[in-house]
C-alpha positions in Angstrom: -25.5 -81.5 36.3 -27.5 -83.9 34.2 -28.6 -82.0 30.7 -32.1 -83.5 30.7 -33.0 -82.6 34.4 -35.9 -79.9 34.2 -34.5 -76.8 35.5 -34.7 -72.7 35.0 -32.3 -70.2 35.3 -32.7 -67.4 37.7 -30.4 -64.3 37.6 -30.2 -61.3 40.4 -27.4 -58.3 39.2 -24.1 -60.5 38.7 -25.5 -63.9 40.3 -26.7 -66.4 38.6 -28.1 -70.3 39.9 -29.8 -73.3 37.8 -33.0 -74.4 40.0 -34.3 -77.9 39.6 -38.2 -77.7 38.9 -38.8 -80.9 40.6 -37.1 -80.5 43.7 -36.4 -76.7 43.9 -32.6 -77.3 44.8 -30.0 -75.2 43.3 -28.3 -77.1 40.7 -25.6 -74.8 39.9 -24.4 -71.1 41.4 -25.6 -69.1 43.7 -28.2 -66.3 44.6 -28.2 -64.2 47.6 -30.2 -65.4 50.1 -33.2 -63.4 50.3 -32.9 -63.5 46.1 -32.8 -67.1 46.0 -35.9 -67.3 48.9 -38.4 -65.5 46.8 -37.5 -67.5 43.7 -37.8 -70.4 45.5 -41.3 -69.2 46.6 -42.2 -68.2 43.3 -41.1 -71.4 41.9 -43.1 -73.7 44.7 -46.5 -71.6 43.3 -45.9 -72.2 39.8 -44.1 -75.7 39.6 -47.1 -76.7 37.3 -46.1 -73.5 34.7 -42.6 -74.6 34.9 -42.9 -77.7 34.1 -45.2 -77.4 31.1 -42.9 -74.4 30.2 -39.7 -77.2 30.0 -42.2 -79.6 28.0 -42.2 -76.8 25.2 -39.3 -76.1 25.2 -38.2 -79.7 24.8 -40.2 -79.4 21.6 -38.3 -76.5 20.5 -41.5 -74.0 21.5 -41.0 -70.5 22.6 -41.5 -72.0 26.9 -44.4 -68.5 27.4 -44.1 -66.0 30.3 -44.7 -67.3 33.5 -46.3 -64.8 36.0 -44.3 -63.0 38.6 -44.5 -63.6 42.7 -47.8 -61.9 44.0 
């Protein structure tokens, strides 16, 4: 996994994965599937949020809350 790649972490109980922003491909773990659908959803509707949040926190700014699935 590159360091510098945009990417969030999404947790569900004990799982855990690493989700690219750009692509939406888990980088790194796993999520069940249904889990790892809606964040994938959620994700897809708020790329734009995601990637400004990874711009802040490049800068070392708190990245904000990003609105849940609807």
């Amino acid at each position: 996994m590159t360091a510098h790649r945009p990417r969030f972490h999404a947790a569900y109980g004990a799982d855990e994965a690493v989700i690219s922003i750009d692509s939406l491909a888990v980088l790194h773990g796993r999520l069940p599937a249904r889990a790892q659908g809606l964040v994938i959803e959620w994700a897809s509707r708020r790329q734009s949020e995601l990637r400004e949040a990874w711009a802040r926190a490049k800068r070392l700014e708190p990245p904000g809350k990003i609105d849940p699935l609807d």
